[in-house]
N, C-alpha and C positions, 0 to 999 in steps of 0.2 A: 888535281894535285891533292887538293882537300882529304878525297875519296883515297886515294891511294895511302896517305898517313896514317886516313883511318884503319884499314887493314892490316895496315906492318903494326899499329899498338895492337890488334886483337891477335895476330901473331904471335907477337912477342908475350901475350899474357899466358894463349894457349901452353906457350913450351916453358914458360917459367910455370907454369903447374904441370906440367909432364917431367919436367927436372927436380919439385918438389918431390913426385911423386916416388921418383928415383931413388932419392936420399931419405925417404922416411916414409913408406905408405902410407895411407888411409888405416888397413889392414892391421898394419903393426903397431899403429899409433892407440888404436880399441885394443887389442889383445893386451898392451902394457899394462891399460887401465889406470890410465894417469887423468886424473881428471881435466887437469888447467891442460895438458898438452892438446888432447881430446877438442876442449874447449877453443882452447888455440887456434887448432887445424881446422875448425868448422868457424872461425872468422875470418881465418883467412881466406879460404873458400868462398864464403859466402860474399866477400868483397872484390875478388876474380868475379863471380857472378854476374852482381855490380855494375862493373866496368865494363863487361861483355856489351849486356843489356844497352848503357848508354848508346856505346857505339852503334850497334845494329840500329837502335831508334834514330839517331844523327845519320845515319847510312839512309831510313826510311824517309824522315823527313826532308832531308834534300832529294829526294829522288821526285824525277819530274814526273808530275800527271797530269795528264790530259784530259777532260771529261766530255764523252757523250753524250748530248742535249739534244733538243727539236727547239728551232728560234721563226721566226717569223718579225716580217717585215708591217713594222706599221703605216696607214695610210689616214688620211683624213676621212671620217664619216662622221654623216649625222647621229648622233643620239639621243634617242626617246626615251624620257621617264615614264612610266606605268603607275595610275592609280589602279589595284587591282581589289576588288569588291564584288560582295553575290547578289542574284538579283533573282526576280522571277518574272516568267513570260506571262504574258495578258495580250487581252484583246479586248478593245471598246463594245466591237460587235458578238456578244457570248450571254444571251440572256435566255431567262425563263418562259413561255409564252403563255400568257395568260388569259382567261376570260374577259372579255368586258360583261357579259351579259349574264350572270347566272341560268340554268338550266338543263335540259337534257341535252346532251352532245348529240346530234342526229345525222351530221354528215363529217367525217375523219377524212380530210382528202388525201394524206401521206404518209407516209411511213420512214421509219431508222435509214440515215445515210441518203434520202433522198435530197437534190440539191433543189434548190425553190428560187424566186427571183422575190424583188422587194416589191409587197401590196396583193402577192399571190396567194390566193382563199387556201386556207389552211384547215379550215373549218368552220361548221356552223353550230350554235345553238337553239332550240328552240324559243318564240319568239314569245310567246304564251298569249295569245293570241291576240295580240299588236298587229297583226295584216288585218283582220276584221276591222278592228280602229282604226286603222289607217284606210279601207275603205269608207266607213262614214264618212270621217273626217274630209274624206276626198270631196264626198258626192254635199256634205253642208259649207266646202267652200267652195263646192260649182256653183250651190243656189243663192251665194252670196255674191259672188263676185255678177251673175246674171241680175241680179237684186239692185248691184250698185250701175253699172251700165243703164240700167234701164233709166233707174234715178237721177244720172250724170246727165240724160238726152231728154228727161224731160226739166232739167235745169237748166239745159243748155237756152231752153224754150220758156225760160223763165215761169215756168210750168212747179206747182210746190214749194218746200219751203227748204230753205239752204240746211235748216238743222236737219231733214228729213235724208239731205244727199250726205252728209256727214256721217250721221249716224250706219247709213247703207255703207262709207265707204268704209270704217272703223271697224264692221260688222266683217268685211269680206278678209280685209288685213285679218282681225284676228283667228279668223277660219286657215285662212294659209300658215299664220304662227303656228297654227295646231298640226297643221297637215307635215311640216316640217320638224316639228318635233318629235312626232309618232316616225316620221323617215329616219330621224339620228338614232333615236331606240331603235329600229329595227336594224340599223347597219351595224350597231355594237354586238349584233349575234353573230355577224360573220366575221371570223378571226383570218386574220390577215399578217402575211410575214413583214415583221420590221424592217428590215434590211437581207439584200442577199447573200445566201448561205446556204451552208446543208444541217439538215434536222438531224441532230447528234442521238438525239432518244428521244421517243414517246412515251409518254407513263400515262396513258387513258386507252381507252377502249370507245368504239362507237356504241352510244345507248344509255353513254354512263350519266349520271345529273354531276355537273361542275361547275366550281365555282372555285374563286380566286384562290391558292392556297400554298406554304410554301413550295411544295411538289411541282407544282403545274403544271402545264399541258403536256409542253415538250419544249428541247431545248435547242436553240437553232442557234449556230456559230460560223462566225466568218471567219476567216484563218490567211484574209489578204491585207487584213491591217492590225499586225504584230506590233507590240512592244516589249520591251523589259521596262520592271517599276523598279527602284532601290533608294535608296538614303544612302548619302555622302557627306564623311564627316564638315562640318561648319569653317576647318579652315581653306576649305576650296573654293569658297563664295571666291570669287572674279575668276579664277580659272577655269572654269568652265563657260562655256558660250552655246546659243543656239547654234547647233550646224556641226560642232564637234564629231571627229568621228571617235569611235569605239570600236572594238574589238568585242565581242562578243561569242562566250566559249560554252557549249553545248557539251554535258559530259557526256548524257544519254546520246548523241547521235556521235562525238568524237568530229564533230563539224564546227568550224569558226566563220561565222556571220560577220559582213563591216557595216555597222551602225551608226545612227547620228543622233545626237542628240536634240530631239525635239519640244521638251518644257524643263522649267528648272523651276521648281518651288521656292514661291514668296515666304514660308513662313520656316523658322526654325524650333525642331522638339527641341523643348525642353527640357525632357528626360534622357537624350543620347546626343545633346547635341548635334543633330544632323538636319540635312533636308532633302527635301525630296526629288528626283527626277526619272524623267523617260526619254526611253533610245529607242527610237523605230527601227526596226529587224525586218531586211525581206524576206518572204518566205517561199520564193520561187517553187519547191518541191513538196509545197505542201506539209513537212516535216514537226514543222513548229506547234506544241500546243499549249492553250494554259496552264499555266502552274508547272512547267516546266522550271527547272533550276538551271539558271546562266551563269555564267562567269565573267564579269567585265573590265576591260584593261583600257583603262580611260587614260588617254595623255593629258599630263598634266605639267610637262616641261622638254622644249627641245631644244637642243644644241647645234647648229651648224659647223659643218667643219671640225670637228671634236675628237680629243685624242683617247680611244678608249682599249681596255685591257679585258684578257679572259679575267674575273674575279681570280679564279682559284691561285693567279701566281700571284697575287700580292701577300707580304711577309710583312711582319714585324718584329723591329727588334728591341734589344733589352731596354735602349732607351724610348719605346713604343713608336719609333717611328717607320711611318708606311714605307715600306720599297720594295723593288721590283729589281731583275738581273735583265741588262742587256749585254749588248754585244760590241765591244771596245776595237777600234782596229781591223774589222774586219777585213778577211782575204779572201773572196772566195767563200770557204766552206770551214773557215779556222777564226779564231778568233779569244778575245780576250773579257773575260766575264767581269760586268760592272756593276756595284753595286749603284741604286740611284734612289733619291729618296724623294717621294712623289710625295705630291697633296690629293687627295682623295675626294669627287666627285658625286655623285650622285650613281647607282646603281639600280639595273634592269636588265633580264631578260641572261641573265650570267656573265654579263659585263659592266664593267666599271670607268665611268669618266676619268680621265686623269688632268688636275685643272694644273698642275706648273710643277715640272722633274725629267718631263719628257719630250724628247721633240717629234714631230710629227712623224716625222722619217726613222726612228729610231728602229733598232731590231732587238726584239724580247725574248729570250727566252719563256717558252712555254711547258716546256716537258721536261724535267730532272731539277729544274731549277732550287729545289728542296736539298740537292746532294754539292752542289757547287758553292763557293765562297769567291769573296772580292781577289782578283787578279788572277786566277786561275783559268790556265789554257782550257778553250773549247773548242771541239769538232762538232758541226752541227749540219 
């Protein structure tokens, strides 16, 4: 009824300016050159304009719209908070191999990329002639130790004098101290693998004369007991536990490793506030190397049963309060757009906790929700 009154007024304005028109043009009203008439006819015109306009806008604004949206039904799930921090890969077993013994390198048993086991001769040094010593040494604690036997069975026979078997037995001991000594010198010329691994680089030659030096030998790495090292900021002291898992994110490979938290540093810097921990990373495929750059997404808060939203539909409005459009009434595939005004949780991973506005069950709008207002009809 509304609609139809409105028509018959824009009606009725059209032909009362087609009957003005009639009685006095546009045309002839310029050519008089009357100025107030002139003046006249272009306010009144412009007030038919006017009146047009309202109407059409009163014709637009009651006209029913409907809006096309994408909504989804929520469900209870769990929600993970993300501590997310960089880190870099290490390994305990990644060291230099060193000399013990200064001298000429005379036997090189390996070479780049060969794997070794732990205690296996890696190579020798010249001994600089310690087997020579260590034969004397040998044959002056045979004549000793035959020295003191001899002197123990003629005391046994109360045969001489007790200082005389003392002194033989002192004599023989110290020959063996010596024989044993000149042994541990001579076994710091044969270099031997710390632990098993593969020889990453050699940087000597057989023949060469060496001796301890930052360079060394070569460098021998195990790549079956990975970590990541990092610092985490000082307010996570209790959130974190031995055993935690992690998420660990690899850009160079585009691979994500699940890790655990295996030490949390006693002490805190006191230049960044943080401290320190490590995540042991498997490394099944061998992939993983030192000084590698990780990425780690440490949990540091979970939710059961929790009600959560894509991020990007949540809005605010002028009075800053958070909300989000559901879906009122639903029928089916029609329904009635709600505005709801949520309290805002904790955010990860492009979704947002929603702690009290929404119910479990609710259904959200996700897609257009930018172009819809409170009560407006949706198809979705």
């Amino acid at each position: 009824m509304k609609k139809a009154l409105l028509i018959t007024t824009l009606s009725i304005l059209l032909t009362a300016c087609g009957s003005s028109d009639k009685n006095q043009s546009v045309d002839s009203i310029i050519a008089s050159k009357d100025i107030k008439a002139i003046t006249a006819k272009k306010t009144e015109l412009q007030s038919q304009l006017t009146q047009i306009d309202e109407a059409l806008a009163a014709l637009d604004v009651n006209k029913e719209v409907v809006a096309l949206v994408t909504a989804v039904k929520l469900k209870d799930t769990t929600f993970n908070h993300y501590l997310e921090i960089q880190g870099s890969i290490n390994t305990n077993e990644n060291v230099l191999v060193q000399p013990e013994f200064p001298g000429n390198l005379v036997a090189l048993n390996v070479k780049a990329g060969q794997k070794v086991s732990k205690g296996q001769v890696l190579g020798r040094t010249d001994d600089g002639g310690m087997s020579q010593q260590l034969a004397s040494a040998e044959n002056q604690y045979a004549l000793a130790k035959t020295t003191f036997e001899r002197q123990k069975n003629l005391w046994s026979q109360k045969i001489g004098s007790e200082i005389q078997y003392l002194q033989a037995q002192t004599q023989m001991i110290s020959a063996q101290k010596g024989v044993a000594q000149i042994k541990a010198q001579i076994a710091k010329t044969v270099i031997k693998a710390p632990f098993s691994g593969t020889i990453d680089e050699v940087y000597v030659e057989k023949g060469e004369v060496v001796s301890a030096s930052p360079k060394g030998l070569m460098r021998i790495v195990n790549l079956g007991n990975m970590y990541v090292s990092t610092s985490i900021p000082e307010t996570y002291i209790g959130k974190l536990k031995i055993g935690t898992e992690v998420d660990v994110y690899l850009t160079s490979l585009d691979k994500t490793y699940k890790g655990k938290v295996r030490q949390i540093g006693n002490f805190i810097n006191p230049n960044n506030r943080s401290f320190g921990i490590e995540v042991s990373v498997p490394n099944p495929d061998n992939l993983l190397r030192p000084n590698q750059v990780a990425k780690l997404k440490v949990i540091d808060y979970v939710s059961k049963n929790a009600v959560v939203v894509p991020s990007n539909v949540i809005q605010q409005d002028a009075q800053k309060n958070n909300f989000v459009y559901t879906v009122a009434n639903s029928n089916g595939k029609t329904g009635i757009a709600k505005k709801s005004i949520v309290q805002l949780g904790k955010s990860s991973d492009n979704v947002t906790e929603i702690l009290s506005g929404l119910d479990s069950d609710a259904i959200i709008v996700t897609e257009g929700a930018n172009t819809i207002s409170d009560g407006m009809k949706l198809n979705f």
